[in-house]
C-alpha positions, 0 to 999 in steps of 0.5 A: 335884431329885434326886441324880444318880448317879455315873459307872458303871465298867462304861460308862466301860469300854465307852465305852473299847472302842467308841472303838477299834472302827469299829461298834457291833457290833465293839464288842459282839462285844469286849465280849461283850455285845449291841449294845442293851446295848452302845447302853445303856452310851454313851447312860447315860454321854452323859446323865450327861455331858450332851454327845455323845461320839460323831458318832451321824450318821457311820458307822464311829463317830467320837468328838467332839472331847469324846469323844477329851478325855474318853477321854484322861482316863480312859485312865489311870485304867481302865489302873491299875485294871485292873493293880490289879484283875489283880494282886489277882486273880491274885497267885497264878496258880494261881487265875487263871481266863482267859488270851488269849495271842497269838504270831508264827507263828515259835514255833507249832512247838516253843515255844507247845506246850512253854509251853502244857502248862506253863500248864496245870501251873502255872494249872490252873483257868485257861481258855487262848485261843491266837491265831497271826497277824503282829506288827501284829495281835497288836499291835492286838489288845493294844491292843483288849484282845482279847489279854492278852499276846503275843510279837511282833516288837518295834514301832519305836514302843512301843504306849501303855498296854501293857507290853513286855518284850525276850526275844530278839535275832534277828540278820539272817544270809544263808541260801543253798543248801549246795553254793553258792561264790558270795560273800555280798557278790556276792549282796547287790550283785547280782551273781549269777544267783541271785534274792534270795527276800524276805518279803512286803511289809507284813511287819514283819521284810520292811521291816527287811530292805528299810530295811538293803538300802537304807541299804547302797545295795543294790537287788535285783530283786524276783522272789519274795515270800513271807510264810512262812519254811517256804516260804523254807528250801524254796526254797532248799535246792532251789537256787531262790535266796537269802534274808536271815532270821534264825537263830531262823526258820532254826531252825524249819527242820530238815528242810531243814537238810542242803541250807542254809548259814547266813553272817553278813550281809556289812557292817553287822550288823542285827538285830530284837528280840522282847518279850512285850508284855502289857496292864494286865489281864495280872497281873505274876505271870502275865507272869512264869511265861511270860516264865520258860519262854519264855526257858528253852525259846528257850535250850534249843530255838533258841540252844543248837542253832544256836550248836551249828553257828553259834558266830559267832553267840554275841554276837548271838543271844541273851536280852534282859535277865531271866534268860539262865541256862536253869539259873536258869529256875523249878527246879520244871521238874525236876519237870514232866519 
């Protein structure tokens, strides 16, 4: 009889990925690989096993019921292999050779340029993906290693097998038109003519904002919906309304500045969290170099000017663990300047 062949690393990784993709194809395009080779990979690893790991009768895919066992078995031997393999790798990120990097939109502006030139200084030989979209999607692609670490809002429940790093806490404040006398509480009761302006439904920070309007038994009505914090500021500071944001997004939001008015949050003080959550495959020397300039430009280009005009917010806008002296932040950035 001859020797059967041990279990090879390379199906085992594909079959990890096509469990989290709804088609073969999906799951290929993940990979980078064609679907034959792809097919190749499962059908090798189902004959050694001798059982079916996947449903080949359904479509999307679904795993057996051995299939999802054998998977949560596996699952933290790939995740240590693949921390290990990233850090012996990358242990000097000088010589890292590909990086995907993914962000909420509210950095686009002055933070994801500043980090990416410093990127390119500090991991010369490397090759930079840069992916914009909202927190759950950045979120997913993480889990389906499409990403190697990302800056998000924080999700309620912390994602399995991938690691997350608390930067910055962004405090909820009411953002109104400059010239309006009208009280923050009369606006949060509804008790004005100025319609309340929200984030869109399905948005992380839109369903904070709803979930504390309804613990204070708040029910405003629903006039205007809008997924971007720009669009937002604009609408106000030409008087169209009111809405609940955060200083960070108020930030972004210069041009409009002279026509807006800041005010804390009237009653219970809520806030969200954002973390650079990063994958087993993302070395914790590369994680470490982008959390260290990500915290040095959040202070110097959001904190700093807001609690500038904003002084009440000195307590509740500010870095999360790590590093919260800019000045301690790589003192090679003198040179870079």
């Amino acid at each position: 009889m001859p020797a059967r062949k041990d279990l090879s690393l390379k199906s085992l990784e594909m079959f990890e990925i096509s469990a989290r993709h709804p088609s073969l194809q999906s799951a290929a395009d993940a990979a980078g690989l064609s679907v034959s080779t792809m097919s190749h990979h499962l059908h090798v690893l189902e004959n050694h096993l001798g059982v079916p790991l996947f449903d080949h009768s359904r479509r999307p895919m679904v795993l057996t019921a051995t299939g999802q066992s054998f998977l949560r078995n596996i699952e933290p031997a790939l995740i240590a292999l693949r921390a290990a393999t990233a850090e012996a790798a990358s242990g000097e990120p000088a010589t890292a050779r590909h990086l995907r990097l993914g962000s909420i939109e509210d950095f686009d502006s002055d933070i994801i340029p500043g980090l990416a030139v410093h990127l390119s200084r500090r991991m010369p030989q490397c090759d930079f993906t840069y992916h914009s979209d909202a927190s759950r999607a950045i979120v997913e692609m993480l889990r389906k290693r499409e990403l190697d670490i990302g800056l998000v809002a924080t999700p309620q429940d912390r994602p399995e097998g991938l690691s997350c790093h608390p930067v910055l806490r962004d405090p909820f404040v009411m953002v109104m038109p400059a010239q309006s006398t009208l009280a923050p509480e009369d606006l949060v009761r509804g008790e004005t003519d100025l319609p309340f302006l929200r984030f869109t439904t399905g948005q992380i920070i839109a369903q904070q904002i709803e979930a504390q309007l309804k613990r204070m038994k708040y029910t405003l009505p629903n006039r205007f919906e809008c997924g971007n914090n720009q669009t937002l500021m604009a609408m106000v500071s030409v008087s169209a309304g009111w809405t609940i944001t955060t200083p960070l997004l108020f930030a972004r939001a210069r041009q409009f500045h002279s026509h807006l008015k800041m005010q804390p949050f009237p009653g219970r003080a809520f806030a969200r969290e954002l973390s650079l959550i990063s994958t087993p495959d993302c070395a914790n020397s590369v994680r470490g170099i982008i959390e260290g300039k990500l915290r040095q430009m959040l202070a110097d280009h959001a904190i700093l000017p807001v609690l500038e005009k904003a002084p009440w917010l000195a307590d509740s806008f500010r870095l999360l663990g790590g590093i919260t002296d800019p000045a301690e932040v790589d003192e090679s950035e003198e040179s870079e300047t």
